[in-house]
N, C-alpha and C positions, 0 to 999 in steps of 0.2 A: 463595452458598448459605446461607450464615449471617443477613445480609441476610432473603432470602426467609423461612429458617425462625420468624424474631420475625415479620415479617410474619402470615405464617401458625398461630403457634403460638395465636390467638385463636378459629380454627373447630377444632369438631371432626372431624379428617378421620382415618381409617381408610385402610390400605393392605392390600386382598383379591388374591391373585392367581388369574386369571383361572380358572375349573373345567373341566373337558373334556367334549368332546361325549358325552351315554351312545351305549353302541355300539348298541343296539337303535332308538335313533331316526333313528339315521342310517340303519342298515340298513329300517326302514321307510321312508324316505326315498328310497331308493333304491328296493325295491322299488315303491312309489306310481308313481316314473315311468319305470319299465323298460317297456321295448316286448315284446311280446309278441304275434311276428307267430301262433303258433298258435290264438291265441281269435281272428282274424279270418279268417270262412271267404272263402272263394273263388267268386265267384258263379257259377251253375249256369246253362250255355248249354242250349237244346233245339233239338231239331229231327227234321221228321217226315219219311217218305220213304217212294216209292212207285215201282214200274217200269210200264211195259205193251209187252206183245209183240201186235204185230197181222201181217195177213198184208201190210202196206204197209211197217213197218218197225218200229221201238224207241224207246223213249225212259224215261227217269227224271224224276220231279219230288222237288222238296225246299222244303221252307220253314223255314227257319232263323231263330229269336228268340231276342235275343243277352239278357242279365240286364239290362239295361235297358228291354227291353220292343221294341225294335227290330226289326221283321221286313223279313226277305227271300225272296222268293220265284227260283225258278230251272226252268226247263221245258231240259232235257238231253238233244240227240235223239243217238240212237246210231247212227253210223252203218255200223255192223257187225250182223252175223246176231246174235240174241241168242233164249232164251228167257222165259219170262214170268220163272223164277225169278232168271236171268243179271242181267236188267234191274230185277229185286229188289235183290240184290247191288249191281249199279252204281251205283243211287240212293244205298245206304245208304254207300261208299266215298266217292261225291263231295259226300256231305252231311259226313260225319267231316273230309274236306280242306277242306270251306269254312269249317268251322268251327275246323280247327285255322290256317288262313292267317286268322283272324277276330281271332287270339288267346284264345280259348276252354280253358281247364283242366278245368271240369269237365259232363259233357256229360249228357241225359236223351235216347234216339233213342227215337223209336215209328213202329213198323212194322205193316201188318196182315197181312206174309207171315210164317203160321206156319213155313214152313221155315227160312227166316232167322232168326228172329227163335229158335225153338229150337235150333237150329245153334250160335249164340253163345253163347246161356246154355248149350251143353253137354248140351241133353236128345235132340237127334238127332247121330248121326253123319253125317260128309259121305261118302260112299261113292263116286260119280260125279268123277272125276278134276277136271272143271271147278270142282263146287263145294270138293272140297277146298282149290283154290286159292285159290279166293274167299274160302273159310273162313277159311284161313292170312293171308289180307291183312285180312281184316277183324281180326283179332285184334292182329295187327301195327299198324295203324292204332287200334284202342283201347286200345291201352296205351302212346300216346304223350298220352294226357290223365294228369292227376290222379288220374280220378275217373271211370270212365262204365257207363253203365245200360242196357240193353236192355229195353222194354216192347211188347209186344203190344198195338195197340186193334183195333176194328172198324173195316171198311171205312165205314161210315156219318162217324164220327170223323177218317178221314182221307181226306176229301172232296178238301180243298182239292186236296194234291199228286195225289190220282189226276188232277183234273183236270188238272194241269199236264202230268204224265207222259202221258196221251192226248191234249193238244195237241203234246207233241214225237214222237210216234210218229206224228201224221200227218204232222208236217213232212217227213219223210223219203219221201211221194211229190210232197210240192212241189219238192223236190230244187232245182235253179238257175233257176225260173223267178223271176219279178219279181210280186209280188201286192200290188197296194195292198190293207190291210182298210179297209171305211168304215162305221162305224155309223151307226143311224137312228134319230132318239128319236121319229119319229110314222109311221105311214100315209103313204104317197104320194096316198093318197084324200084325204087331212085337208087344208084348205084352211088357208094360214096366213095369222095375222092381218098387215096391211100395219103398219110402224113407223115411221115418219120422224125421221129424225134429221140432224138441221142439220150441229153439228158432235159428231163423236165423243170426242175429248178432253174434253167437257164433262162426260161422265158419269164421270168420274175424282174419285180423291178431293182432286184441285186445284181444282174448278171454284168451291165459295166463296167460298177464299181467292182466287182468279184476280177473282171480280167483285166482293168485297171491297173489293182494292185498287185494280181499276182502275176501277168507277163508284160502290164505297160500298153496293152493296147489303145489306144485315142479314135475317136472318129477323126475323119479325115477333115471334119471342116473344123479350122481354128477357134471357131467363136465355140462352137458348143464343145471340144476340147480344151480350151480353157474352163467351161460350164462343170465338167467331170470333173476337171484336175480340181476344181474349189467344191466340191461336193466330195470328194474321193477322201479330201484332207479331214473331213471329221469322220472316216472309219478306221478299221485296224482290220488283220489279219490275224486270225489266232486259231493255229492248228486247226488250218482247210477251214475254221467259219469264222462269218464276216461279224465284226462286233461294231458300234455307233460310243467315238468318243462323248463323255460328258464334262462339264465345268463342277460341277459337284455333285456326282455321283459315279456310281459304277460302270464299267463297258456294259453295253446291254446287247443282247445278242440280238441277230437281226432277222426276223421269220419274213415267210412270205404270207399273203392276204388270208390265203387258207389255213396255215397252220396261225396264224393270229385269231382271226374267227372263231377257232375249235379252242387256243387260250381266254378268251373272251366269253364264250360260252360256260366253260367248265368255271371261272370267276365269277361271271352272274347267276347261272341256274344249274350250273352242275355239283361238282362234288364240293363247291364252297356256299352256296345257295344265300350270298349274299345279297343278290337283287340289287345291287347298285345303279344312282345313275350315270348316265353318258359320261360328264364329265371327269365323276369321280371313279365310273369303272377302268378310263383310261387311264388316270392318276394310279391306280391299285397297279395295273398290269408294267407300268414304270417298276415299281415296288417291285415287282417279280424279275424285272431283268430282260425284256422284252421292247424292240421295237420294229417298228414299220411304218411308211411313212402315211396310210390313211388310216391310224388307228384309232383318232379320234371320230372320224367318221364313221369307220365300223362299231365301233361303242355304242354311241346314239342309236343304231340303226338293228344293234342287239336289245339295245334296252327298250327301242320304239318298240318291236316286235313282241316282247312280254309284257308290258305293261296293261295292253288290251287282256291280255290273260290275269294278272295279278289283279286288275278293278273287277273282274266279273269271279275271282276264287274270294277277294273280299267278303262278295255278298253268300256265299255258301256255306 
């Protein structure tokens, strides 16, 4: 020590001891990054709903848009006696259940049946034994949200679901027979033009790169023959079909829209009935050895499509 201190006795060194945190800094500090789940609100589901009583039978429609912008539609045939208001009622009940098996907190309902729709807010009383009930479940059923709203629009405004609701009330005198529907986008007068088509695979979005590779073909303009040649360099050739190089993974072989679709289908709801989402059913179909270039967007777009079915098989 003695040593050291000659050493050292030539700079000027000072010995400070250390000073303490002020308390307001820290407490702003803290505050800064405290969480604060009440300044973030809860996004706001909606959805609209409608009945119809005919003299064939009942039914409800509902369209349901989640705060994402997400819509689903649902036509509900009843297949019990109802009246037009009952069938009001039913719509608005099994629109609140799709949307509380949706995950939904807080909700906006718009109806164009003044009974209901004043029923809940409180400005008519339910007198009729049936709607009392209905009343009491409705009520019971909106106070398991957050948050929810009852609004009155015009029938004009709620087009859509009426329509839905008057295609499930005619269901019910199709009852169990078997009906194929087939639309027609021309006249049966209208002569159509003849097409010839060699091969049909060719019209995919492989057929480029396919005669690219196998005879050299280029479009005639440089820029977008450059665009192929550097698109063309991540596939291969392998015994007549076209395969997509990878950095760490397999050659994956390369379908068109439709035969990806019908892979995509048999992976969420067919013989694998995994039900996956978008993201991860694209991730799965990698896994199998498959690509094409919208396949992420068909994913989402298979799994948009069943999940309106898998919230309304929840509740059954």
């Amino acid at each position: 020590m003695v040593k050291w201190a000659v050493e050292l006795s030539e700079y000027v060194i000072e010995f400070h001891p250390r000073s303490a945190i002020k308390a307001q800094v820290l407490a702003g500090f803290v505050i800064e990054l405290a969480y604060d789940e009440a300044s973030i609100s809860t996004p706001t589901w909606s959805f609209y709903v409608d009945g119809s009583s005919t003299s064939t039978g009942s039914g409800a429609g509902v369209a349901l848009e989640s705060s994402q912008g997400d819509k689903f539609e649902y036509a509900i045939k009843l297949d019990f006696p109802s009246s037009n208001n009952e069938a009001e009622y039913e719509a608005f009940l099994a629109g609140g259940e799709l949307a509380l098996a949706a995950g939904a907190k807080r909700i906006v309902i718009y109806s164009d049946s003044q009974l209901v729709v004043n029923q809940v807010q409180g400005s008519y009383e339910a007198r009729d034994e049936k709607m009392a009930k209905y009343f009491s479940k409705a009520k019971n059923m909106l106070g398991k949200f957050e948050e929810a709203s009852v609004v009155q629009v015009s029938r004009a405004n709620n087009a859509t679901v009426d329509q839905l609701a008057k295609l499930a009330s005619s269901m019910a005198a199709i009852r169990s027979r078997k009906i194929t529907f087939i639309s027609s986008e021309r006249a049966a007068i209208e002569e159509l033009e003849e097409v010839i088509c060699i091969d049909p695979t060719l019209l995919s979005w492989k057929e480029e790169i396919i005669r690219f590779l196998t005879n050299g073909v280029q479009p005639e303009s440089k820029k977008y023959a450059k665009v192929l040649r550097k698109k063309a360099s991540r596939f291969i050739m392998i015994d007549g079909e076209l395969y997509k190089r990878g950095f760490s993974q397999p050659f994956l072989k390369c379908l068109t829209p439709e035969e990806g679709n019908y892979v995509l289908r048999e992976i969420h709801e067919g013989m694998c009935e995994n039900h996956l989402g978008g993201k991860t059913l694209a991730e799965e179909r990698l896994r199998q050895g498959f690509y094409w270039p919208t396949m992420l967007g068909d994913a989402h777009e298979v799994v948009k499509r069943c999940r309106a079915l898998c919230h309304w098989l929840t509740m059954h």
